[in-house]
N, C-alpha and C positions, 0 to 999 in steps of 0.2 A: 341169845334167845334159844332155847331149848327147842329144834326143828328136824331132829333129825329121824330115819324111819327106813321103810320099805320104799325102794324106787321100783315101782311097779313098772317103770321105763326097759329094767334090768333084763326082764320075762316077758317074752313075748312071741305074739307065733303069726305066721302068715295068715291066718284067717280075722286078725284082729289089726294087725299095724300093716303100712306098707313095707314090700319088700326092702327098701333102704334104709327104713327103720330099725325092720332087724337085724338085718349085716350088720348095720351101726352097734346095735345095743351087744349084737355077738361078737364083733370087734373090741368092743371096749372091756367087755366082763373076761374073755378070753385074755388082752393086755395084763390086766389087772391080775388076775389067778396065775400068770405064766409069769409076773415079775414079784410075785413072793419070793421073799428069804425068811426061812426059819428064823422067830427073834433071838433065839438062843444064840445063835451064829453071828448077830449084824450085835449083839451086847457085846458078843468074844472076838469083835473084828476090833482092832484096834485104832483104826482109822475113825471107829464112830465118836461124833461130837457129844460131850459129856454131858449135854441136855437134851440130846436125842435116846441116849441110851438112859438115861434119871426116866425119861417119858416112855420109854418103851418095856422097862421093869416095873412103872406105874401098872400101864396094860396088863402084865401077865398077874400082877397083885389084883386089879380090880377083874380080871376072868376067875383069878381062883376064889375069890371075895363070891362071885356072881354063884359060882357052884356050890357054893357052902349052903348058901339062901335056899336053895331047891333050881336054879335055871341050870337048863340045858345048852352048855356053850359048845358039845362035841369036841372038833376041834379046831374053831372060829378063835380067832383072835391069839396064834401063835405065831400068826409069822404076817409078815410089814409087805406093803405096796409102796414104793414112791412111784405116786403116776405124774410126777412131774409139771403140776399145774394148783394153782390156787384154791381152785372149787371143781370137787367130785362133778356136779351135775350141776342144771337149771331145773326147775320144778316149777310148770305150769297150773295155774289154777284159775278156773271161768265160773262164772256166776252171773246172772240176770240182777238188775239195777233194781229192781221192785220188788223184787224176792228174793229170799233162801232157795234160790234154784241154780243147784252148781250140775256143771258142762260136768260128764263122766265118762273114762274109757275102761272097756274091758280088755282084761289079762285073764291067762289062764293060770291055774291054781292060785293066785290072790283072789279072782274075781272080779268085780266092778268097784274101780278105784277113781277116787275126787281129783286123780291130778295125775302128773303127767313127766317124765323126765327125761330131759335131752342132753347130752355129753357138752353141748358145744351154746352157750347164752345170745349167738345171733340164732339158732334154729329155736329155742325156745321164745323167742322175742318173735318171730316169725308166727309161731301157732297161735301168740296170744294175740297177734294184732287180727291173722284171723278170725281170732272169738269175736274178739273188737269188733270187725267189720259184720259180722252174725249178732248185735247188739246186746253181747257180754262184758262185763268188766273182767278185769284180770289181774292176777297177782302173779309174780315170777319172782321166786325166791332161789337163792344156792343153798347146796345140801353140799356136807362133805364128809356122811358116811352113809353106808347102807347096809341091809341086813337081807341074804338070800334062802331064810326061812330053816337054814339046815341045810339046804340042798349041796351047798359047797362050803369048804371051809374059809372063813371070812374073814381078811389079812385085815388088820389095822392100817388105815392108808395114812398117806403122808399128809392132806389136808387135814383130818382129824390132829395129828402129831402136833399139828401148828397150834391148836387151841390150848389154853389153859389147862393145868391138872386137874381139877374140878370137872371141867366139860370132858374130858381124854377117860375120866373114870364114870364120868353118867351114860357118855355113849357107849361104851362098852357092857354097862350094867343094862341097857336099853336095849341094845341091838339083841343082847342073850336074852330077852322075854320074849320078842318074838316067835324062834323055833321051840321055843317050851311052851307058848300056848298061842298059838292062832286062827282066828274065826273067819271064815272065805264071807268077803262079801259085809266084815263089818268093821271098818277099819277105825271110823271111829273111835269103837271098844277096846279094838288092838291098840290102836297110839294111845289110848287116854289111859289104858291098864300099863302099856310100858313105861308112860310119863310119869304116874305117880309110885311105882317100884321102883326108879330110877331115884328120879326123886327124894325116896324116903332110904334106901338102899347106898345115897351117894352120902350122905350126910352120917350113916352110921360105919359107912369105911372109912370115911377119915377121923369118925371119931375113934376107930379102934385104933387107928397110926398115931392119934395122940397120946392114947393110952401107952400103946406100946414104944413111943418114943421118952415119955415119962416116966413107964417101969426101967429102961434104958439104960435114959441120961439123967433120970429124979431133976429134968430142967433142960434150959433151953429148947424148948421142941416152938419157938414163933412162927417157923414154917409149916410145919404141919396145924398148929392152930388157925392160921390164918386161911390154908387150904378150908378146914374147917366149917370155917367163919364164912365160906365163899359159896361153901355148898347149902350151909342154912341160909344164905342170903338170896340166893338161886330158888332154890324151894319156897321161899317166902313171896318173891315175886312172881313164883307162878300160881302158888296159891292165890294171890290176890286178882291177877290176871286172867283164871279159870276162873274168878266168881264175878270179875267182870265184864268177861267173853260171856256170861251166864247171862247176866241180867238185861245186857246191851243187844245179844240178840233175840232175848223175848221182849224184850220194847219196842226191835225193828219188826219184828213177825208180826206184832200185834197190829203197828202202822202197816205194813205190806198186806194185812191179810182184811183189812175193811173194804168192803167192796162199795162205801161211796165216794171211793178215791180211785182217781184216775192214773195210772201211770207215773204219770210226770208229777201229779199231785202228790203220790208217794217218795219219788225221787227230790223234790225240792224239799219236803219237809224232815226228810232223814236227819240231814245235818244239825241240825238243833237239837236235835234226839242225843246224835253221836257227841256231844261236843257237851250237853250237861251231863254225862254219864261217864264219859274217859277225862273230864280234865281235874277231878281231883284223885285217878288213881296216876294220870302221869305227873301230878304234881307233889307224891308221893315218894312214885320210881321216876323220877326226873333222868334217870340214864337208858331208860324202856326206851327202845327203836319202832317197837310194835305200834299201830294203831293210830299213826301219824296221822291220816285222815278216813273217812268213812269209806270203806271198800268192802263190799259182800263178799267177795275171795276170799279178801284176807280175815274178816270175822270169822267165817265159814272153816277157813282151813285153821288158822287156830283153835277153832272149837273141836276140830278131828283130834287136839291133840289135848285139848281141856277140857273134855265133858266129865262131869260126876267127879270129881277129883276127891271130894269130901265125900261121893258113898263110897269107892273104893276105901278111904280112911278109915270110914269107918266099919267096913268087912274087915280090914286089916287088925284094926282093933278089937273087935269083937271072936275074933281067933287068937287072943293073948300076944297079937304083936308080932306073931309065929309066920314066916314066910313059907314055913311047907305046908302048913294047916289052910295059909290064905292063896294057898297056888293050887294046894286039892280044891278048893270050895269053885275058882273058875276053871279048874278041869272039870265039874260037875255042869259049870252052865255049857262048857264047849261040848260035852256030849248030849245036852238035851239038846242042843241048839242041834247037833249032827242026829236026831230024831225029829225034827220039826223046825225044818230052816223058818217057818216063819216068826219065829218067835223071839222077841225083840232083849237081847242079850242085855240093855241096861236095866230092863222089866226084869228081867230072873236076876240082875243083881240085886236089884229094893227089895224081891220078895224074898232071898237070902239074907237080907240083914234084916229085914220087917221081921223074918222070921223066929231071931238069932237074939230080938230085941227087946 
């Protein structure tokens, strides 16, 4: 499942987290930046295993793939972390049981973000039982890359490396949308614009490796087709999963937001809601992990990464398909938006393609 982003856990300042918090997040980000190796060096080592280095020349194709589109990769994704463990982070997420009301904390330069990241899965298990005992539900998910905006250059870590080629070339395509466009304070807009560039972006780099494995070899290229095959099937379910993250929670709002329902009346009746609405797209994607049961979090925090999926598509389309044309058009909302923060960045998307229409 495509989850990965900004760990606003990452940046952080004494006026905002407690002091061990920071140490922590400045321990860890420090670890990580000081045990880069340039990848060019860790390919030319000899000692590297021949599917770490297949994966790590993946990387530097799908960075320079990323710059050709119009993203800003600096000089992120040259050089490798192994930070020695299975999952980058834990990532907390709270939410009230009767509403769309998710727990938020502020960071500076992100701004006010839906979640929350801890180095270590008992301290992230720890915050949510606190929300728990504050009568929030909670989601605690692992994340195993993250993206610091530009600010520093951004190794490809070794829990990424473990994933799939498919996923090794989306997060990399994802993480560089970030520092080429980002809106303080809407991050919705941010993951759901890097999900669908990704996205659409992972599925036309490998169809270029099939081409160019076929002008090649005029044959045999089943590996690269099937890469392919992996990424339009990724895209596919989350298309379907964005439209029904869409629907499921304007069905829950609608039941949350009647006021001759009581709390609890809200909370018992959800599930019947949840359960005709998700059981024939998981009977679909029968391999989806997502959505297992009725949780405001996790609806909530999916939706940060699924909103508008198809009006992004379709700005994307209506700029001839063109990635520098449809990357000028949201640097135009990110500068009205930095003239009148209050102005709601998916409203200036509909009225650019209303517009265009």
């Amino acid at each position: 499942m495509l989850l990965t982003g900004v760990l606003a856990g990452l940046v952080v300042s004494l006026g905002s987290c407690s002091p061990a918090y920071v140490m922590r997040g400045a321990y860890e980000q420090t670890r990580i930046l000081l045990g880069r190796r340039d990848i060019g060096d860790v390919l030319a080592d000899p000692s590297t295993p021949a599917e770490e280095r297949e994966k790590l020349q993946l990387v530097l194709d799908a960075r320079s793939f990323s710059e050709t589109i119009g993203l800003k990769t600096g000089e992120s994704f040259t050089t490798y972390s192994d930070i020695g463990k299975d999952t980058l982070s834990w990532v907390v997420v709270g939410s009230r049981k009767d509403a769309f009301s998710l727990y938020t904390w502020w960071f500076p330069i992100v701004g006010r973000v839906p979640y929350k990241g801890f180095f270590e899965k008992e301290d992230a298990q720890e915050q949510a039982a606190e929300l728990e005992a504050e009568g929030y539900e909670t989601w605690v998910r692992g994340a195993d890359a993250f993206s610091t905006l530009g600010w520093f250059n951004d190794p490809i870590l070794s829990t990424t490396l473990r994933s799939s080629p498919t996923r090794i070339a989306n997060t990399v395509i994802h993480e560089s949308v970030h520092p080429t466009v980002w809106i303080p304070g809407s991050v919705p807009f941010n993951e759901s614009l890097a999900n669908f560039v990704a996205m659409m972006a992972t599925q036309q780099f490998f169809g270029q490796r099939v081409a160019d494995c076929l002008a090649a070899k005029g044959g045999d290229c089943t590996r690269e087709q099937a890469m392919l095959a992996s990424a339009r099937l990724d895209a596919e379910v989350q298309r379907d999963l964005g439209a029904e993250v869409q629907g499921l929670y304007e069905a829950l709002d609608q039941l949350y937001r009647d006021p001759a329902l009581s709390p609890e009346e809200k909370v018992s009746r959800r599930s019947a809601i949840f359960t005709a609405r998700v059981t024939p797209l998981r009977e679909k994607h029968r391999e989806l992990k997502a959505l297992q049961r009725v949780n405001n979090a996790e609806i909530m925090q999916l939706k940060i990464y699924l909103t508008e999926l198809g009006l992004f598509a379709s700005l994307y389309e209506l700029q001839g398909r063109s990635w520098q044309r449809f990357i000028a058009e949201v640097e135009g909302i990110q500068r009205q938006l930095e003239q009148d923060r209050s102005l709601d960045p998916f409203q200036l998307l509909r009225e650019r393609v209303g517009n265009q229409t």
